[in-house]
RONU-138279 format. One record per residue (C-alpha): x, y, z; residue in three letters. Coordinates in steps of 0.05 Angstrom, whole numbers. Each point is the difference from the previous one (the first is absolute). Example, Ala and Ser with C-alpha at 12.3 -4.5 7.8 and 13.67 -1.06 7.14 Angstrom:
<nodes>
     xx     yy     zz  aa
    246    -90    156 ALA
     27     69    -13 SER
</nodes>
This chain:
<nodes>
     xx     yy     zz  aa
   1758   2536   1905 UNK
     56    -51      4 UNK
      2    -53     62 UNK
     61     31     37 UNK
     39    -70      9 UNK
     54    -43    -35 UNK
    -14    -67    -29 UNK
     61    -41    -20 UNK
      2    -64    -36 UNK
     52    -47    -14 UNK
    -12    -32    -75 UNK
     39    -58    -51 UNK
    -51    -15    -52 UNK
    -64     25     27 UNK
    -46     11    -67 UNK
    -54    -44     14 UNK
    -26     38     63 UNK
     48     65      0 UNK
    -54     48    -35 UNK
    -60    -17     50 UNK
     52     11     51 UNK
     23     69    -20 UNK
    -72     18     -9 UNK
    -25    -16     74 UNK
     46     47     16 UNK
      4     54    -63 UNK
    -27     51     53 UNK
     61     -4     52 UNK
     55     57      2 UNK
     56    -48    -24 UNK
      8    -75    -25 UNK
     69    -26     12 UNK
     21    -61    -52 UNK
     72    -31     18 UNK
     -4    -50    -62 UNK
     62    -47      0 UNK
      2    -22    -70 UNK
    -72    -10    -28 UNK
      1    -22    -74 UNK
    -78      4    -12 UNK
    -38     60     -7 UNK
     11     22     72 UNK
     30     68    -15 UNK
    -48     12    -56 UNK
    -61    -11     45 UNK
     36     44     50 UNK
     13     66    -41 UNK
    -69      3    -19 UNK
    -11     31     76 UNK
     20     71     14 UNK
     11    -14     81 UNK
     42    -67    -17 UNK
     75     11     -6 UNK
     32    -70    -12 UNK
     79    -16      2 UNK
     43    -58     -2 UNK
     43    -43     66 UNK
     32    -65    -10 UNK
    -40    -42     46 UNK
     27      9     77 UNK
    -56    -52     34 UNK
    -71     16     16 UNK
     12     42     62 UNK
     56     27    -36 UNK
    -31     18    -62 UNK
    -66     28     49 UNK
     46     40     42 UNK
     41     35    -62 UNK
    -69     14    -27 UNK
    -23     35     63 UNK
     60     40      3 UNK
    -24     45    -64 UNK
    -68     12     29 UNK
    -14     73     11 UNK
    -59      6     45 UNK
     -8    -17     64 UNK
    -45    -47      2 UNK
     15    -66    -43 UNK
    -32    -60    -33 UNK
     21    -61    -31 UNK
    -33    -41    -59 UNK
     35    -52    -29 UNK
     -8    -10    -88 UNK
    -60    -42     15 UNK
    -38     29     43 UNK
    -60     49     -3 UNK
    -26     54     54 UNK
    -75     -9     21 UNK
    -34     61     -3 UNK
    -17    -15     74 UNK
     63      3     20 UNK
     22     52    -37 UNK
    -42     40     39 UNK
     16    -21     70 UNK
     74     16    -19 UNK
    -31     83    -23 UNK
    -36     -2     64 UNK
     64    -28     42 UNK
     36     52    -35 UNK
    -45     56     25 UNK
    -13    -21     67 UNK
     80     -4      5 UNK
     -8    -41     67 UNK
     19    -79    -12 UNK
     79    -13    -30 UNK
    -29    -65    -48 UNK
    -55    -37    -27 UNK
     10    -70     -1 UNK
    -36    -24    -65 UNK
    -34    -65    -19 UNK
     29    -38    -60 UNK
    -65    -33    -48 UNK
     39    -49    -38 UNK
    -40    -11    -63 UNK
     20    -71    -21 UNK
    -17    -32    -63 UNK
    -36     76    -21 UNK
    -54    -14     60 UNK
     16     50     66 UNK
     -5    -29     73 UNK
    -70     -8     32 UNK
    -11     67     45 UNK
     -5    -55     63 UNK
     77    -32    -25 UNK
     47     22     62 UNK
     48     40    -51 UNK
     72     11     14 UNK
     21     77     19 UNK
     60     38      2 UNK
     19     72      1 UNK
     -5     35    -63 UNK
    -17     74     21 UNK
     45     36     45 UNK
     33     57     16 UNK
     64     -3    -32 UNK
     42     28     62 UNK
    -26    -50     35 UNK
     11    -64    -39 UNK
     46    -42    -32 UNK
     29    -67    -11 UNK
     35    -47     19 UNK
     54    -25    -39 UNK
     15    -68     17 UNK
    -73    -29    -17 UNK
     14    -27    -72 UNK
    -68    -20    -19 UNK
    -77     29     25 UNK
     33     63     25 UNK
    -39     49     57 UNK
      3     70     15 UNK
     19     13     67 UNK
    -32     53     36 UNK
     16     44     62 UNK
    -71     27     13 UNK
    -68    -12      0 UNK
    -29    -49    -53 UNK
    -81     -9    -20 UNK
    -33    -57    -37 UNK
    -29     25    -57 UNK
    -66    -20    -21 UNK
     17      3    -75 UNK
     35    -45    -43 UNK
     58     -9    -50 UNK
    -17    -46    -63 UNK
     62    -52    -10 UNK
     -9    -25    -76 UNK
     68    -25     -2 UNK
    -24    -80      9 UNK
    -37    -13    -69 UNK
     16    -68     -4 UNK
     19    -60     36 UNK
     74     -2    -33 UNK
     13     71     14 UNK
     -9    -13     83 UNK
     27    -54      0 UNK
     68     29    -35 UNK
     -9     56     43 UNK
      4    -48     66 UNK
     54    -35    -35 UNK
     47     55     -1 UNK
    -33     35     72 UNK
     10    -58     34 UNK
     76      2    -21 UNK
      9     59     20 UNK
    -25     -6     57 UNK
     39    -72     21 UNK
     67     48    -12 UNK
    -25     47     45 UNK
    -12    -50     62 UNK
     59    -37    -21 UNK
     42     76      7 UNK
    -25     15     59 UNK
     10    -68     33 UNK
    -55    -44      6 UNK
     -5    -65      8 UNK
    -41    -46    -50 UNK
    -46    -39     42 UNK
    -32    -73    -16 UNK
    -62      0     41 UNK
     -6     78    -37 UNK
      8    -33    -60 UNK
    -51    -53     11 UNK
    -50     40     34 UNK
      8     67    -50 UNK
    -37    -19    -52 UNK
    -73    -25     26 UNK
      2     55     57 UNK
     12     56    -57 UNK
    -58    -32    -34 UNK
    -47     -2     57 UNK
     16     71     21 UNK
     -4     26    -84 UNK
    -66    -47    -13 UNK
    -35      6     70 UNK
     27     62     46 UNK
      5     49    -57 UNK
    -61    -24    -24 UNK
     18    -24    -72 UNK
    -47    -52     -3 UNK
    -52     58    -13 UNK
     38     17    -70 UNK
    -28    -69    -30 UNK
     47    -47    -39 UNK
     59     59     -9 UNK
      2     12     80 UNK
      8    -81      0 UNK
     52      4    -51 UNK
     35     59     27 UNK
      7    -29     70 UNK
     38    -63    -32 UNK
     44     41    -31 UNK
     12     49     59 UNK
     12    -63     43 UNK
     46    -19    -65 UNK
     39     60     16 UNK
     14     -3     79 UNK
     20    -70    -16 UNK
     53     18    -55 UNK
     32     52     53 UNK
     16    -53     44 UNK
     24    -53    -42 UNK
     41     60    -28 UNK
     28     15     61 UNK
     19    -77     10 UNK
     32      1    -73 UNK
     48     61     19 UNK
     18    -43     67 UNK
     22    -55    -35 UNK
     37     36    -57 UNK
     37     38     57 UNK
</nodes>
């Protein structure tokens, strides 16, 4: 019998990880793929699942994208993957049991970002956001350009399982990603009115790193949590100097 809940995933050129994807969750009602102009194998790898129905949107943003997605789930309860990312079985069966239990509104799911092919330590303080929800009782907000949340109105869990991030194979692929996050993310500040700050800008990058390397417990993950941290300090540096750049160009 079929898990009786959505999962919708926004796609553009997803073949490396898209198949293990689909297969954590081959045994869910529906799978949801809003592709916006993959020219890999994504729709191949897709059609080969009976519960997967993938069409095309020009790209509208990441909460954009998300929240068009969303809007063609069927069921009632909801979850979101993105093209690199695979369901623990763990988790996959906290979200049957929060299903049957019908009590809690969300489950707010850890992300295990496997970087450079190795997966977090188990004692790494892992980012978490909402994945699982019931659908009348989420959605997003449309102003956040880049590392977009579902908002709930409701009761939200941790969940004890996790969701494997495969998406940061290489050095050169976060840091392009940060490159073009932390843009996106400078426009946003810079649209909603805020301020660059110089003591921010001086202060960004080595507090980032202690609180990436130390307080989330990086250190643990060996030379790539070491690594990682410089480039996630990297990244809350660039949003600030971006946000100085747009000043001045105003």
């Amino acid at each position: 019998m079929s898990i009786p809940c959505s999962v919708y995933i926004v796609t553009l050129n997803c073949d490396a990880w898209l198949e293990n994807t689909l297969r954590s969750v081959a045994d869910f009602a529906e799978v949801i793929i809003l592709d916006s102009g993959s020219t890999d194998n994504t729709y191949l790898i897709a059609q080969k699942f009976p519960n997967v129905l993938i069409s095309h949107q020009d790209w509208q943003g990441y909460a954009g994208q998300k929240s068009l997605a969303l809007q063609q789930c069927q069921f009632n309860w909801v979850l979101n993957l993105d093209g690199d990312e695979v369901l623990s079985e763990a988790l996959k069966q906290e979200i049957i049991q929060t299903i049957q239990e019908n009590k809690i509104d969300a489950l707010i799911t850890p992300i295990n970002d496997v970087f450079l092919g190795v997966p977090n330590s188990k004692h790494t303080k892992k980012h978490a956001k909402v994945r699982f929800f019931r659908k009348s009782k989420g959605h997003y907000d449309l102003e956040n350009k880049v590392h977009e949340n579902v908002i709930v109105e409701g009761e939200s869990v941790r969940a004890k399982g996790d969701i494997y991030h495969y998406g940061e194979s290489s050095i050169f692929v976060k840091v392009e990603k940060n490159n073009q996050y932390s843009n996106l993310k400078a426009g946003e500040k810079f649209q909603k009115g805020k301020k660059p700050s110089l003591l921010k800008l001086v202060m960004v990058m080595p507090l980032a790193f202690i609180k990436s390397y130390f307080i989330r417990r990086n250190f643990l993950n060996g030379w790539r949590g070491f690594v990682g941290s410089m480039i996630n300090a990297f990244y809350a540096f660039l949003k600030e100097a971006k946000l100085f750049e747009k000043k001045k160009l105003q």
